[in-house]
C-alpha atoms as an extended CHARMM CRD file, in Angstrom:
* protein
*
       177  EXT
         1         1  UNK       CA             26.4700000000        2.9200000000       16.2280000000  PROA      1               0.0000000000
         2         2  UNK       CA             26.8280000000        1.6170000000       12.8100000000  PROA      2               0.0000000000
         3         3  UNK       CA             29.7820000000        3.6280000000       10.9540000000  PROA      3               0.0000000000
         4         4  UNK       CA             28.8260000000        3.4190000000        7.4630000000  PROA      4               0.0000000000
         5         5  UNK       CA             26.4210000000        4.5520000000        4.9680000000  PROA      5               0.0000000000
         6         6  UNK       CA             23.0490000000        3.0660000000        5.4290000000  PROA      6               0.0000000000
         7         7  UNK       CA             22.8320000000        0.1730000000        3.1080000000  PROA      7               0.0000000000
         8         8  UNK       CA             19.1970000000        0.6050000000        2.0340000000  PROA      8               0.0000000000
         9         9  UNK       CA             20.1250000000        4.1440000000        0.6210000000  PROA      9               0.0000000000
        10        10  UNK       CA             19.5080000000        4.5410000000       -3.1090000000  PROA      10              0.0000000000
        11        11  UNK       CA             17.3900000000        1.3590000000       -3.2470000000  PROA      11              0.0000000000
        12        12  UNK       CA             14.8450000000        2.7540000000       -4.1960000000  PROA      12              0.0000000000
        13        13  UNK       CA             16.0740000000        4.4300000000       -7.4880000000  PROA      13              0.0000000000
        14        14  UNK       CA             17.5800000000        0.7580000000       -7.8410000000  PROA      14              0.0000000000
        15        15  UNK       CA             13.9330000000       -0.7910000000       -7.5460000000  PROA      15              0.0000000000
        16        16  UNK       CA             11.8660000000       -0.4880000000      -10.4630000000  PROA      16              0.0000000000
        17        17  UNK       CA              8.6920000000        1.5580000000      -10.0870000000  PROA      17              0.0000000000
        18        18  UNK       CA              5.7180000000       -0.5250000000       -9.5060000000  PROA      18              0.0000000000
        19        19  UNK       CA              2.4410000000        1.4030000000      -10.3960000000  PROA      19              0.0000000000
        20        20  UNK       CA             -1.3280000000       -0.7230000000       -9.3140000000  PROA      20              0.0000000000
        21        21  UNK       CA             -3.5720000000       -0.3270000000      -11.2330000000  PROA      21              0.0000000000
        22        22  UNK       CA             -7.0980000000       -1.0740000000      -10.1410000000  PROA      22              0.0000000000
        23        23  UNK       CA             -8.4630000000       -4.2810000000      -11.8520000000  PROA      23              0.0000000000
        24        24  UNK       CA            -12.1470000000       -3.6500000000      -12.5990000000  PROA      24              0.0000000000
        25        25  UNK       CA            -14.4400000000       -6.6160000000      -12.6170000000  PROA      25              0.0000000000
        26        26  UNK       CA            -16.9300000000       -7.0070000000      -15.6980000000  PROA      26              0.0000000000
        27        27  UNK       CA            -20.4030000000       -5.3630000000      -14.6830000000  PROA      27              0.0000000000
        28        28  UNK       CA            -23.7560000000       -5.6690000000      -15.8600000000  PROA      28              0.0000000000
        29        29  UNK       CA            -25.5880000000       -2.4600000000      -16.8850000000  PROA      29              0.0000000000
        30        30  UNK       CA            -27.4220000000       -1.4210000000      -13.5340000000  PROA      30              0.0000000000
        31        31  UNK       CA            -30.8180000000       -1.4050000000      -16.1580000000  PROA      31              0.0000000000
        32        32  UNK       CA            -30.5210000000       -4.6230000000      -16.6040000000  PROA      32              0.0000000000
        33        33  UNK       CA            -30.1340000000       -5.6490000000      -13.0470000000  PROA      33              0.0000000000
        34        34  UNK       CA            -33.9470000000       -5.9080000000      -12.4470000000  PROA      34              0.0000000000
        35        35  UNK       CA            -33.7450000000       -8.6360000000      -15.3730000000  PROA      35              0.0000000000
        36        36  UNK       CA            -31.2550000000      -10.6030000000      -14.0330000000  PROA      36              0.0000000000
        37        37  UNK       CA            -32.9830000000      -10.5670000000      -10.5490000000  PROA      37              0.0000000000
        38        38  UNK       CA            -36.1810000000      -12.3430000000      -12.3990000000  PROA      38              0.0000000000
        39        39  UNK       CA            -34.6560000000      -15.0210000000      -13.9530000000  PROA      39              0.0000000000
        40        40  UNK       CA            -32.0320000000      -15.5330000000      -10.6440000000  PROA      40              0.0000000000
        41        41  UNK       CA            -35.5320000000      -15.4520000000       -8.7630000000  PROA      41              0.0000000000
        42        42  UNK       CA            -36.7990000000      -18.8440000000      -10.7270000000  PROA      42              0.0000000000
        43        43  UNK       CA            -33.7830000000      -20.6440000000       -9.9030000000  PROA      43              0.0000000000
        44        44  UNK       CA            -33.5430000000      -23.3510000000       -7.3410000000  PROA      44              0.0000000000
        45        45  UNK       CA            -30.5130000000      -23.2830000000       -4.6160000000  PROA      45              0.0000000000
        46        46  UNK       CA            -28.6040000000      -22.0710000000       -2.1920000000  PROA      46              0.0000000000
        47        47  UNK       CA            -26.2570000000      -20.3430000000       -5.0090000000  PROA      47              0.0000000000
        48        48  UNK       CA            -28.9050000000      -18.6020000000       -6.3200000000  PROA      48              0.0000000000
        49        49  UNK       CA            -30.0530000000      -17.2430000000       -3.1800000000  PROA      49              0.0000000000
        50        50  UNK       CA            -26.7670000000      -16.1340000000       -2.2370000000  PROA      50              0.0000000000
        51        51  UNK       CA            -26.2310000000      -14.7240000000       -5.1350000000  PROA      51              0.0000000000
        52        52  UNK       CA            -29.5480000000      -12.3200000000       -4.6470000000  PROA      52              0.0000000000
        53        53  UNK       CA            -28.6840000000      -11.0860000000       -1.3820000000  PROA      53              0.0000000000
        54        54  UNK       CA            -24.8880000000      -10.1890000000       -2.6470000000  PROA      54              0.0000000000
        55        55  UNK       CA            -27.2340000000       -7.9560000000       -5.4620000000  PROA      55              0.0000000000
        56        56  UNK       CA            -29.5620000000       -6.0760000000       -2.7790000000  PROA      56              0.0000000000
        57        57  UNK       CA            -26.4620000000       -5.8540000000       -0.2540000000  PROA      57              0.0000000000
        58        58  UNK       CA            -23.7990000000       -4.3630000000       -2.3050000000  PROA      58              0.0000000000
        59        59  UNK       CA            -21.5330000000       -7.1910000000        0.1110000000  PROA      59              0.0000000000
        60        60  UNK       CA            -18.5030000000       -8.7550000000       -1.1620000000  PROA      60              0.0000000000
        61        61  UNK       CA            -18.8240000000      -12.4960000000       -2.2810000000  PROA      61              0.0000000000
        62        62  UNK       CA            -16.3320000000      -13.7100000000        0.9610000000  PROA      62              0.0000000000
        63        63  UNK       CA            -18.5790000000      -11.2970000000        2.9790000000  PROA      63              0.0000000000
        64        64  UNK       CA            -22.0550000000      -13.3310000000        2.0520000000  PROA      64              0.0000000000
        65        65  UNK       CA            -20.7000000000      -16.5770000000        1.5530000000  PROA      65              0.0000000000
        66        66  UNK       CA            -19.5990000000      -16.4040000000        5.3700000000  PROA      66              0.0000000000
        67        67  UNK       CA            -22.3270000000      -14.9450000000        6.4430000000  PROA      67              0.0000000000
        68        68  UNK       CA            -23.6940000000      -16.1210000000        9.9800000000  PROA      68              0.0000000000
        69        69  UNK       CA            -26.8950000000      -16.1110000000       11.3410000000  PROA      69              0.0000000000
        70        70  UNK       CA            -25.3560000000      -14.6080000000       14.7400000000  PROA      70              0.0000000000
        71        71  UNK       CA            -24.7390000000      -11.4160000000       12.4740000000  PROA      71              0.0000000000
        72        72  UNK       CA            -28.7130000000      -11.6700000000       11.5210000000  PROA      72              0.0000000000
        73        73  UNK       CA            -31.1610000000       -9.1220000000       13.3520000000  PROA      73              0.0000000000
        74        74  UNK       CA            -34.4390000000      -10.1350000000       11.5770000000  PROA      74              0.0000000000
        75        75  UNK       CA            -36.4800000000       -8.3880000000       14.4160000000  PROA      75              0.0000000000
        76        76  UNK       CA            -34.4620000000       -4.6300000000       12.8020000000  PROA      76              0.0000000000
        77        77  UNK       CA            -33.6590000000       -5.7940000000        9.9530000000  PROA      77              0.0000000000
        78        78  UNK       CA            -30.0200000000       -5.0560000000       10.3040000000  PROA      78              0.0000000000
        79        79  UNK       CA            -26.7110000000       -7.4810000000        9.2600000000  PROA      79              0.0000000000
        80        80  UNK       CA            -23.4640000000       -6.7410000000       11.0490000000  PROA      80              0.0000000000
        81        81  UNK       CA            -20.6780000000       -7.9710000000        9.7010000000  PROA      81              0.0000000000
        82        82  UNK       CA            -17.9490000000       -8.0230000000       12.4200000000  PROA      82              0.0000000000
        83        83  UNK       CA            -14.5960000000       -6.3240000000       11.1510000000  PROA      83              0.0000000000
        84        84  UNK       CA            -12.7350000000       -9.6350000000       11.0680000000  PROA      84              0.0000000000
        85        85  UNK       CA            -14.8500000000      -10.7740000000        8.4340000000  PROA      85              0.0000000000
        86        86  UNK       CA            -14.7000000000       -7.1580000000        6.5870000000  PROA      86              0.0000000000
        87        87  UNK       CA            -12.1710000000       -6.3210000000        3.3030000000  PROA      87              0.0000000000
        88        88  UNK       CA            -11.3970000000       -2.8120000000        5.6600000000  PROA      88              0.0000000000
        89        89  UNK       CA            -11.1670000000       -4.4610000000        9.1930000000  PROA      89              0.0000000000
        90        90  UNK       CA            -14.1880000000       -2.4660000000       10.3710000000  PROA      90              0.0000000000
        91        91  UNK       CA            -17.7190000000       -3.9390000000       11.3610000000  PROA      91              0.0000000000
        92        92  UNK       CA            -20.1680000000       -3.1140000000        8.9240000000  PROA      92              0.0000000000
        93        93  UNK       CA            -23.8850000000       -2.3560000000        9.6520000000  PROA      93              0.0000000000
        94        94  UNK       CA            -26.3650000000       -3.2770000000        6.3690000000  PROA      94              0.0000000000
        95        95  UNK       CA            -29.6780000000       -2.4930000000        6.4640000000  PROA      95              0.0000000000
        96        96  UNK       CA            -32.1200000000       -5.2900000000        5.0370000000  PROA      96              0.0000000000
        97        97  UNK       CA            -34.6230000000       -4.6200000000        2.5620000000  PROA      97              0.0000000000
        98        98  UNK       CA            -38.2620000000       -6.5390000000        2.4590000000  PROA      98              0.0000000000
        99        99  UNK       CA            -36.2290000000       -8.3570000000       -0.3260000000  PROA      99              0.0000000000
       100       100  UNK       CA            -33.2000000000       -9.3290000000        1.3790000000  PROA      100             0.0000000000
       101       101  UNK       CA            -35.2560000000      -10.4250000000        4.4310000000  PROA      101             0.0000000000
       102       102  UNK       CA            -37.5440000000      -12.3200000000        2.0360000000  PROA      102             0.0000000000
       103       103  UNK       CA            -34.0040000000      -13.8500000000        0.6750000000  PROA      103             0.0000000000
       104       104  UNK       CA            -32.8680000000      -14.9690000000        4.6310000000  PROA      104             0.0000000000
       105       105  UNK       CA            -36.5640000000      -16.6830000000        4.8540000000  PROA      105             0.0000000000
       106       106  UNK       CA            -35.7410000000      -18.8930000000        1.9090000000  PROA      106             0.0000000000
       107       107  UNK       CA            -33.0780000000      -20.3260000000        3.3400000000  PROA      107             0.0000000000
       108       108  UNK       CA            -33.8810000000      -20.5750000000        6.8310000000  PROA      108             0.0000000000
       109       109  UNK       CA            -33.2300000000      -23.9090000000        8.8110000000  PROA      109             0.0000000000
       110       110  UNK       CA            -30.4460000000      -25.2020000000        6.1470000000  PROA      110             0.0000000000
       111       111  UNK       CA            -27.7270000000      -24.5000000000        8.8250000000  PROA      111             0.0000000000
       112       112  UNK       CA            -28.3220000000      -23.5620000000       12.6380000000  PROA      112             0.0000000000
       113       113  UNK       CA            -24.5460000000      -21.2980000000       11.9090000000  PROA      113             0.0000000000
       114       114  UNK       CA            -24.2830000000      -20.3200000000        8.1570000000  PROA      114             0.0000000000
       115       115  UNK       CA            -27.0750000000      -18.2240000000        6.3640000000  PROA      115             0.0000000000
       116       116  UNK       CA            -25.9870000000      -19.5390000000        2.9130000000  PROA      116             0.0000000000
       117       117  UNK       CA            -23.8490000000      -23.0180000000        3.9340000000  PROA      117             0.0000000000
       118       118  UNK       CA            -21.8310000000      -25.6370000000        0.9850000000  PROA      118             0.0000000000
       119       119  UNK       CA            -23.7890000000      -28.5140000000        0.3390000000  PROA      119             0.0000000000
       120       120  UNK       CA            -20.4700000000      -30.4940000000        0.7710000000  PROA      120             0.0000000000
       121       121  UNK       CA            -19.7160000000      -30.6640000000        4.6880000000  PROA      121             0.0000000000
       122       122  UNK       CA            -15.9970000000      -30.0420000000        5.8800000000  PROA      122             0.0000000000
       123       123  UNK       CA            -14.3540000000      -33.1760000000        6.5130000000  PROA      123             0.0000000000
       124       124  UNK       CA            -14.6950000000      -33.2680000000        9.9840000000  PROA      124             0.0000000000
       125       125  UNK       CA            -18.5020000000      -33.5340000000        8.6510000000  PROA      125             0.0000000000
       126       126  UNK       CA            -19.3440000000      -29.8540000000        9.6980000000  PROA      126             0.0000000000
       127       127  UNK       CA            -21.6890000000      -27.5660000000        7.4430000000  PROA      127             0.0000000000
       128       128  UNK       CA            -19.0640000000      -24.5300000000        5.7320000000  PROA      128             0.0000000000
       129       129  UNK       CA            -19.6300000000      -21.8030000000        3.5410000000  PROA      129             0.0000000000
       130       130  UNK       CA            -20.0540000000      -22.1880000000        0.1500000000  PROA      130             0.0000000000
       131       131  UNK       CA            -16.8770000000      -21.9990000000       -2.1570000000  PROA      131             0.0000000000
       132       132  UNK       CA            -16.2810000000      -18.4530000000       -4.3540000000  PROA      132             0.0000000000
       133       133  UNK       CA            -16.7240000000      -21.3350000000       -7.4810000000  PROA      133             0.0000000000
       134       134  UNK       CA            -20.6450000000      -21.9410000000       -6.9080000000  PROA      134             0.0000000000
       135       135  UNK       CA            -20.8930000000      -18.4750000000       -8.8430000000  PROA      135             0.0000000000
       136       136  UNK       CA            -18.8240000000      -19.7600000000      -11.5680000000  PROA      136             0.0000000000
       137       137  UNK       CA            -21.0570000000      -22.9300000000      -12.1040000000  PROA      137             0.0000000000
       138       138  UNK       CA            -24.5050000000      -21.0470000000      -11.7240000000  PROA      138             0.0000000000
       139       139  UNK       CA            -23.7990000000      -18.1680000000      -14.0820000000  PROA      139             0.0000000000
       140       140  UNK       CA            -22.7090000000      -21.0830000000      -16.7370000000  PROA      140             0.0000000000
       141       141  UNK       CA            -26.2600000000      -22.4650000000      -15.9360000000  PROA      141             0.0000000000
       142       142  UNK       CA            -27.5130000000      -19.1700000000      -16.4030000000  PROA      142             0.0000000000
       143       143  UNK       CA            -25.1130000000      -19.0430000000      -20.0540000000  PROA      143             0.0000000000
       144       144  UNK       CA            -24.0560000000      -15.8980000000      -18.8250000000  PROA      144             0.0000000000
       145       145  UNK       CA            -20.4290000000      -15.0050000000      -18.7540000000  PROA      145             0.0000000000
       146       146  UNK       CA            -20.6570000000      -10.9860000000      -19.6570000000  PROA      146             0.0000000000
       147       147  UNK       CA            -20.2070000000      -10.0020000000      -15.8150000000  PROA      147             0.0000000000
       148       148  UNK       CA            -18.5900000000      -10.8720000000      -12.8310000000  PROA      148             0.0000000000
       149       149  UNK       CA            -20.1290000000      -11.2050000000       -9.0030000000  PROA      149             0.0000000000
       150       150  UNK       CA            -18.1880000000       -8.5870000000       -7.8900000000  PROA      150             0.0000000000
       151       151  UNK       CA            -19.2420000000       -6.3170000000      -10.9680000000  PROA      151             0.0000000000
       152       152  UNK       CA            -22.8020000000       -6.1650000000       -9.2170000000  PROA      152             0.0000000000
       153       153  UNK       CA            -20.7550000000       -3.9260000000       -6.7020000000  PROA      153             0.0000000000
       154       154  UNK       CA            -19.9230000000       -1.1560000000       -9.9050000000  PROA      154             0.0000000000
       155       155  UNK       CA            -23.6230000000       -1.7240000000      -11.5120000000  PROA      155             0.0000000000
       156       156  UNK       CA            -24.9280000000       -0.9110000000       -8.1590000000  PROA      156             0.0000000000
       157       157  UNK       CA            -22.4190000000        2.7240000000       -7.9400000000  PROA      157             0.0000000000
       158       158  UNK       CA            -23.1880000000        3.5390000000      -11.4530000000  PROA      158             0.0000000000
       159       159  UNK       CA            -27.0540000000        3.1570000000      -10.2350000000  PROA      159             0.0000000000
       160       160  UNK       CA            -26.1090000000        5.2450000000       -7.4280000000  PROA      160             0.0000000000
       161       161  UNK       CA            -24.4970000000        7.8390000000       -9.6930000000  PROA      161             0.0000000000
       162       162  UNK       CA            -26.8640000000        7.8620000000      -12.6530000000  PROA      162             0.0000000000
       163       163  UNK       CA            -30.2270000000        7.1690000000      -11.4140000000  PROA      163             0.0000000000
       164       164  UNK       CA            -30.4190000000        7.7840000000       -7.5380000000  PROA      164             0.0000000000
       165       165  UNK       CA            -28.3100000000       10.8340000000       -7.3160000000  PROA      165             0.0000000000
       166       166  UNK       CA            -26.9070000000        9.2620000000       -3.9620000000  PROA      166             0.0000000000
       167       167  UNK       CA            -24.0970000000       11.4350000000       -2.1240000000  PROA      167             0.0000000000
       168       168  UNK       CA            -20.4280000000        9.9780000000       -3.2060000000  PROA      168             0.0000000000
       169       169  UNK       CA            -20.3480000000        9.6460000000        0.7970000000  PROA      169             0.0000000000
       170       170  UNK       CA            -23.7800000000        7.6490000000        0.8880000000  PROA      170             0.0000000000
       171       171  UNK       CA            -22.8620000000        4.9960000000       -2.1770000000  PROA      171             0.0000000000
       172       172  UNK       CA            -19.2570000000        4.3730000000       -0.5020000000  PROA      172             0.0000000000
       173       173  UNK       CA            -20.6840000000        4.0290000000        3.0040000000  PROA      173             0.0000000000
       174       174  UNK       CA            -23.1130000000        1.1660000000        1.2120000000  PROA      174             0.0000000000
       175       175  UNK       CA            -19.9340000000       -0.2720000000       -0.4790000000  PROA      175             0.0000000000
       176       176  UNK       CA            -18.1790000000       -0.3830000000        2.6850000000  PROA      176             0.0000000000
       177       177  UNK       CA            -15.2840000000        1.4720000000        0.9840000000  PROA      177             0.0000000000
């Protein structure tokens, strides 16, 4: 039994308050997606193709870049994402549109493991997923720098809130939130 006044008591009033604010990402107006999506669509590369499935999956950059094609059911046109691999720890089911299943076709056969793989290999000379900084380098091919990747995640809930009418519950569900 320790005799004396916890040590820890008062700390907190001792600890300046630390507030976190939510850092929002730069988005492109959810109109202006189907734009975008054309001139993506006449690009050549693995970027660009990873870059149009993030779009029609609402996924996280990390999420796509690591995608496998283990995760892949073409024949139901479903992607799971294990939880390991998730922002929440939870696996993730995504349905596949005709366009993201068009997008997996493109790149087929570039990697028996990774749907969307580097073109530098690791240096044990093993295919790995692309780097968060192919984005970077294709949108300054593009000369776009008024959005982020990530932003495609708040053009796509603004879509869901303005245009489709979703369900809060639906457009979270998509986000994996």
């Amino acid at each position: 039994h320790y005799p004396f006044e916890n040590p820890v008591n008062g700390l907190k009033k001792a600890l300046p308050v630390v507030s976190r604010k939510p850092k929002h990402m730069a988005a492109l107006d959810w109109r202006q997606v189907p734009i975008f999506m054309s001139e993506l669509a006449e690009r050549e590369g693995v970027s660009a193709r990873t870059l149009e499935f993030i779009i029609l999956t609402c996924g996280r950059s990390g999420e796509v870049r690591g995608a496998r094609w283990s995760e892949m059911d073409l024949a139901t046109g479903i992607w799971t994402i294990p939880g390991e691999r998730m922002k929440t720890g939870n696996t993730h089911r995504v349905p596949l549109s005709p366009e993201a299943l068009r997008v997996l076709a493109k790149v087929r056969g570039l990697d028996d493991q990774f749907v969307f793989p580097s073109s530098h290999l690791s240096p044990k000379g093993e295919a790995k997923e692309q780097s968060v900084m192919v984005f970077k380098s294709l949108l300054k091919r593009m000369q776009r720098d008024d959005f982020t990747v990530h932003g495609f995640r708040s053009s796509f809930r603004d879509w869901c809130s303005e245009s489709a009418r979703a369900e809060w519950e639906v457009a979270e569900a998509c986000l994996a939130h």
